[in-house]
N, C-alpha and C positions, 0 to 999 in steps of 0.2 A: 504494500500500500504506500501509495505517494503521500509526502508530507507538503508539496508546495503551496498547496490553499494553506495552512496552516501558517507557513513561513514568510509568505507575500503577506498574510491578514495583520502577521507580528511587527514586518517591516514597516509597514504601510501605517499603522498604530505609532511606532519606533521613531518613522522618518520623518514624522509630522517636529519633531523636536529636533533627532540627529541629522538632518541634512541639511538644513536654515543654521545651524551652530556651527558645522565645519566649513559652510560655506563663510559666515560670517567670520569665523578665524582668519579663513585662507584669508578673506577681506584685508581684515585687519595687519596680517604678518606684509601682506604689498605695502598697506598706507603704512604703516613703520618704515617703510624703504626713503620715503616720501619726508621723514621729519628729521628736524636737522639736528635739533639735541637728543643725545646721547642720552639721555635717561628716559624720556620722553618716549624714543625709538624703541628703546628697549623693554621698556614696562608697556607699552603695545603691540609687541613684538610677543611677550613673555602672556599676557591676556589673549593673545591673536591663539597661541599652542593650545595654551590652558579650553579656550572656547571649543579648538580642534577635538582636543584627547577628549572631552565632555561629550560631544556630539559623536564622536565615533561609538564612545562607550556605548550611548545608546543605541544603535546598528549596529557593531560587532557582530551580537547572537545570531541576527537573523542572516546576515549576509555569513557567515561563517557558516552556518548550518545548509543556505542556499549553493555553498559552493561545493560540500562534502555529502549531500545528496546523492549526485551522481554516483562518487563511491560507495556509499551505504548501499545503492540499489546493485552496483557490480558484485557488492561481494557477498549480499543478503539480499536478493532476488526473491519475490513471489510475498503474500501474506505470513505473518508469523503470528502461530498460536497465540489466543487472546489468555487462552489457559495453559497452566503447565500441565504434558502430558503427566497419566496416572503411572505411578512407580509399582511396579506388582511384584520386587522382591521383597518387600516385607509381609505380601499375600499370601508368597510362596513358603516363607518360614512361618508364617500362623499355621499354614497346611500343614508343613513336617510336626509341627506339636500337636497337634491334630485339634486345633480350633475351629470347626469347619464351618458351623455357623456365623463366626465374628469376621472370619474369611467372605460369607456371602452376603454380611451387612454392610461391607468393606465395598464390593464390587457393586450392590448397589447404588452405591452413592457414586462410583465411578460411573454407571450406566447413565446416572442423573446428569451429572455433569460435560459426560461426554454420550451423546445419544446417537453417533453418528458410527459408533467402535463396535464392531464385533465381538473384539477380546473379552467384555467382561460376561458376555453371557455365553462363550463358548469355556469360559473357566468355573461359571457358575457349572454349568450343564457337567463338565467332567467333574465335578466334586461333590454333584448330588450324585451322580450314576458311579463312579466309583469307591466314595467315599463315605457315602450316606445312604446309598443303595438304593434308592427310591425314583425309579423310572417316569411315575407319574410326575411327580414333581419337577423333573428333567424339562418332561413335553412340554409341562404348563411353560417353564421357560422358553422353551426352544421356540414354542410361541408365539410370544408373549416379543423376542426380539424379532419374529417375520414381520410383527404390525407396527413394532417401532422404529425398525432398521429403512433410512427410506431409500439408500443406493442399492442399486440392482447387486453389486459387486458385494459388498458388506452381508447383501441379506443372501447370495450365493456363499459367501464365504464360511455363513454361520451352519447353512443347509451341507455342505459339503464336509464340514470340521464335525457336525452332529452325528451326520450317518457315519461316519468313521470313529467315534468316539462308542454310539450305542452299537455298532457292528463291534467293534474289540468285548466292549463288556458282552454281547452273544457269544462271542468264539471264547469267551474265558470261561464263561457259565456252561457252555457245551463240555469245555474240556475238564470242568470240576463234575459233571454228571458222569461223564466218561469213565472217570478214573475212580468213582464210588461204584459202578458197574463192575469194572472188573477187579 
């Protein structure tokens, strides 16, 4: 996202002061050229600076920021999250201690905040279906993110992470029947 309405509203605000004071400096430091005493010259001379640095101060920000623009956009291109993404190594170590509910009070607040992610309901979904074993509970999710996911890519992502997730827990419950058979 561009900053320049932003930057032109500042200078423009800025210049209504800063650019009548440098000018009138610049003024000032010619008409010292102009007088003939020596003190005179100089303490209009020295008022002439003073008006300058005053007036610049106030433009500085905006033209300094008008000029490093361009670089901000070469070297941080496109929009930048308004939010910080959700960190889910500390999701992962409540999972190892086996917190699993505070684990998916956790992820919903991530779902809250970020409605646009996959992630937390394809992490919900593997930690009801293998961790808390409750299938139903799984689907309500699985869901639950088709109708709130609204990119086609995202709500693919979740469809294709889920049937792989509930196919593993089939082929594990297959192979724990299996081996109570024989």
């Amino acid at each position: 996202m561009s900053d320049y309405p932003d930057i032109f509203k500042k200078l423009r605000k800025r210049g209504i002061i800063g650019f009548p004071a440098v000018i009138g400096g610049i003024a000032m430091l010619f008409g010292s050229l102009n007088i003939a005493s020596a003190f005179f010259a100089g303490a209009l001379g020295f008022f002439g600076c003073m008006l300058i640095f005053a007036g610049a101060g106030f433009i500085a920000e905006p033209i300094a920021r008008l000029i490093a623009e361009p670089s901000r956009n070469l070297f941080f291109p496109g929009d930048h999250p308004d939010k910080p993404l959700p960190s889910y190594s500390i999701l992962e170590a409540k999972r190892k201690r086996g917190e699993f509910e505070e684990v998916i009070t956790d992820l919903q607040k991530i779902m809250e905040e970020h409605p646009e992610d996959s992630k937390p309901y394809v992490e919900m979904i593997d930690i009801v279906l293998h961790d808390l074993n409750d299938p139903a509970r799984a689907k309500r999710i699985y869901r639950l993110g088709l109708s709130v996911l609204e990119k086609d890519e995202e709500r693919e992502e979740l469809k294709r992470l889920y049937s792989m997730i509930s196919g593993e827990l089939f082929t594990k419950e297959q192979g724990k029947q299996g081996s109570e058979r024989g």
